[in-house]
C-alpha positions in Angstrom: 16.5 -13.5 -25.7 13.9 -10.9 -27.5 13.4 -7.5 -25.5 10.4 -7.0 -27.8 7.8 -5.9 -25.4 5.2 -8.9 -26.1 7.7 -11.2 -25.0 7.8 -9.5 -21.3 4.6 -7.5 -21.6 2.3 -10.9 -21.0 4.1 -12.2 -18.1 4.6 -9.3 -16.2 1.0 -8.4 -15.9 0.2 -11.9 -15.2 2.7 -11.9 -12.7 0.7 -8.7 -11.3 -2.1 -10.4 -10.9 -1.7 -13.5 -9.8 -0.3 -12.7 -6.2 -3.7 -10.3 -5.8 -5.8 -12.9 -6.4 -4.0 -15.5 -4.2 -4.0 -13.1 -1.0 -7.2 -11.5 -1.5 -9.5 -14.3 -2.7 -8.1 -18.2 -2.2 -6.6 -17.0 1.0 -10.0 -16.6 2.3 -11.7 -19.8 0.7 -8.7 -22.0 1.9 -8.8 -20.4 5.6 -12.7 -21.2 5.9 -12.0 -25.0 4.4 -9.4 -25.4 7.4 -11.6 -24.5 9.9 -10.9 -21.0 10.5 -14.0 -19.2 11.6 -15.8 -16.7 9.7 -15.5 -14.2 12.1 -11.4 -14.3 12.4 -11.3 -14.5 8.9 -13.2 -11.4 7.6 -11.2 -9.9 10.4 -7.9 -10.1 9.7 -8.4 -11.0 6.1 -10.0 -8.1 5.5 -6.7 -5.5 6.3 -5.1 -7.7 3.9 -6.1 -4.8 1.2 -4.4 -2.1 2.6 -0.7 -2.4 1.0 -2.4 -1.8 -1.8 -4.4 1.4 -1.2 -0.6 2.8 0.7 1.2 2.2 -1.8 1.7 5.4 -3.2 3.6 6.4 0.3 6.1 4.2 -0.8 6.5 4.9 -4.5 9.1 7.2 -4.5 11.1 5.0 -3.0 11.6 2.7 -5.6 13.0 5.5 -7.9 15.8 6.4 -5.0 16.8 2.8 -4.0 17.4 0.9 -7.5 16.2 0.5 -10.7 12.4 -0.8 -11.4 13.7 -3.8 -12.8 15.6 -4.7 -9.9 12.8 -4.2 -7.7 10.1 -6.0 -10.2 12.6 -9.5 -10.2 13.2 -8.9 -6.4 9.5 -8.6 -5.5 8.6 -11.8 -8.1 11.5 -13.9 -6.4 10.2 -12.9 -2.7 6.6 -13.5 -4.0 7.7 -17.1 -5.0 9.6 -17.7 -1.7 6.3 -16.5 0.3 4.2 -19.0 -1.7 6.4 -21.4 -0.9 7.1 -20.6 3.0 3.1 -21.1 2.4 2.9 -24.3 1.4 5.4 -25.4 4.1 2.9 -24.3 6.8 -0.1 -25.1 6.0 0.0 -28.5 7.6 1.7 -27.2 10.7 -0.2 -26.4 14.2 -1.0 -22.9 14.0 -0.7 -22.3 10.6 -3.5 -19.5 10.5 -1.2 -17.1 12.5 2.0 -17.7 10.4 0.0 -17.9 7.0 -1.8 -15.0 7.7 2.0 -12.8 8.3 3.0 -14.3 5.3 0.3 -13.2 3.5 0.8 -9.6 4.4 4.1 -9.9 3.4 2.6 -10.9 -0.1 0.3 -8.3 -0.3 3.4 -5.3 0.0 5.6 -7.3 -2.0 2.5 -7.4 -4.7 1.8 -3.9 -4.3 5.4 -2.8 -4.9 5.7 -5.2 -7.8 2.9 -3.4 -9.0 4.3 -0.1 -9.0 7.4 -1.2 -10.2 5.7 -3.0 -13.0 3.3 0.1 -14.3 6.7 2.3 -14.1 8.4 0.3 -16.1 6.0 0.0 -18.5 5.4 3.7 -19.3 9.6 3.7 -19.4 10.5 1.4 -21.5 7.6 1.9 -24.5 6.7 5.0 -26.5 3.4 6.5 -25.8 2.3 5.0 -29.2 3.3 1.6 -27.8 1.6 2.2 -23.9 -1.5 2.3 -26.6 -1.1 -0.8 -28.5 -0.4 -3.2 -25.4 -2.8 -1.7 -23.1 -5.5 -4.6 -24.1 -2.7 -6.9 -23.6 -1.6 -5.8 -20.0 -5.5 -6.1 -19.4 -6.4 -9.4 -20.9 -3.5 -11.4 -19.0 -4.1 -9.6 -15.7 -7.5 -11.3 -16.1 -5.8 -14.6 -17.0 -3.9 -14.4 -13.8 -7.4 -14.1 -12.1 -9.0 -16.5 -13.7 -5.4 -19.0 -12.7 -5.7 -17.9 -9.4 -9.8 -18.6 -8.8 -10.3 -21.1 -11.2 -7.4 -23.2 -12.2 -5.8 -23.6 -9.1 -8.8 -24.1 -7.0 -9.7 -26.7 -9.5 -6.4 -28.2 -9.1 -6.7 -28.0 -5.1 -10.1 -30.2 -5.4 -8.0 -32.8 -7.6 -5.0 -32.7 -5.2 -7.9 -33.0 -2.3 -9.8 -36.0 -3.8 -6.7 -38.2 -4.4 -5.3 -37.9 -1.2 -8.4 -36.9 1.1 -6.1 -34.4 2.8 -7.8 -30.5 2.5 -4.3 -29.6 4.3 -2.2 -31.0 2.1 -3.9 -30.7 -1.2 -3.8 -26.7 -0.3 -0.2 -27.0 0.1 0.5 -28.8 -3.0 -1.9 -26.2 -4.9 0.5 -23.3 -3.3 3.5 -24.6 -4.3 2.5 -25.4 -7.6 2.0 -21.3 -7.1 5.1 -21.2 -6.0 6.9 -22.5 -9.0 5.1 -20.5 -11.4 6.0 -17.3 -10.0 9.3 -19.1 -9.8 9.7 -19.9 -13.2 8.5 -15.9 -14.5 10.9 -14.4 -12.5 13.7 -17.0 -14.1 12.2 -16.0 -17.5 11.7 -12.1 -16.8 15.9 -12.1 -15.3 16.8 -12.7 -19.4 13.2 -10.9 -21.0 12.8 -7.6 -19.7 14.7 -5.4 -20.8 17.5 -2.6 -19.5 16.2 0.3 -20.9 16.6 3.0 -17.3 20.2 3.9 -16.9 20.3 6.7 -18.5 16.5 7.9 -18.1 17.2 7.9 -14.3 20.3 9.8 -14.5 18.1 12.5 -16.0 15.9 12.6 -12.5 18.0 14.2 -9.8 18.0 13.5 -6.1 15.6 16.5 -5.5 13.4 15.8 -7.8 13.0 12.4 -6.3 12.3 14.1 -3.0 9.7 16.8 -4.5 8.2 13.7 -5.7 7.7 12.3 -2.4 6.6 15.7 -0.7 3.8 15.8 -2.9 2.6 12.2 -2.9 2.6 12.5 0.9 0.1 15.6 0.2 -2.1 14.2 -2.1 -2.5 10.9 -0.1 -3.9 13.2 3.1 -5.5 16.1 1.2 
């Protein structure tokens, strides 16, 4: 398959952004249509946020253990799998407890995929071509948004109206989420390509660590 960057460039930012907006959006609208109060839900909803704001504690990490790559197709299979475990517990008694774990699991999975993903970027494209395909990475993070809060809520209400079943039209809906993270991690195993063996070679161990030292600093300063 091509390694030209349009044909991985689209999918991984779409892939980016469709996890956000499933955790930090329909996770809230499909908690207050099963009955979950407002009050638990703006409270433990509302932490769901913070893998993404600590992610740079763990950065670093992902340049000692692995290649970017690795971890972008690890965290897009794991995201797939959490959709999934999702979808399987919905209709269960005490869904809001195992849901909600799950969906913190999402959210650091989604945050690492998102460092992973903006790393590998900027490694495997010339500064000229970061340039060209930075409307692209844009435009299809915004078409993972617009999936997430507007296609697949529509397709919860058609799932909902045929069966008359909130519980199990939202599980349907997630594993229909499920599937299409599921089939972009399939596609990205033979699209994206292996272009970091020998620029991570060049980084040495201390380096790595240096690294780390001084995103610990900046994160407290």
């Amino acid at each position: 398959m091509s390694n030209k960057p349009f044909s991985w460039i689209p999918t991984l930012y779409f892939a980016e952004g469709l996890p956000y907006v499933l955790v930090m959006t329909v996770s809230i609208l499909m908690f207050k249509q099963l009955g979950i109060s407002n009050t638990d839900v703006a409270l433990y909803t509302g932490w769901l946020y913070l893998p993404w704001v600590i992610k740079p504690l763990w950065s670093p990490f992902i340049d000692i253990f692995k290649s970017k790559r690795w971890w972008i197709l690890l965290t897009q299979f794991l995201i797939a799998t959490g959709l999934a475990g999702i979808a399987f517990l919905i209709p269960t008694t005490g869904f809001f407890r195992w849901t909600l774990a799950i969906f913190w699991l999402l959210a650091f999975s989604s945050a690492t995929h998102d460092i992973s993903a903006d790393g590998f970027y900027l490694l495997s494209l010339s500064s000229g071509d970061q340039s060209l395909y930075v409307g692209v990475r844009s435009t299809f993070y915004r078409i993972a948004m617009i999936t997430g809060e507007g296609g697949l809520l529509m397709l919860c209400g058609l799932f909902e109206k045929n069966c008359g079943n909130a519980a199990r039209a939202w599980s349907i809906t997630f594993l229909v989420a499920a599937g299409l993270m599921l089939l972009i991690a399939l596609y990205h195993c033979a699209s994206l390509p292996r272009c970091e063996k020998e620029q991570s070679s060049e980084r040495t161990t201390r380096q790595i660590w240096n690294e780390l030292i001084g995103t610990f600093v900046s994160f407290f300063k």
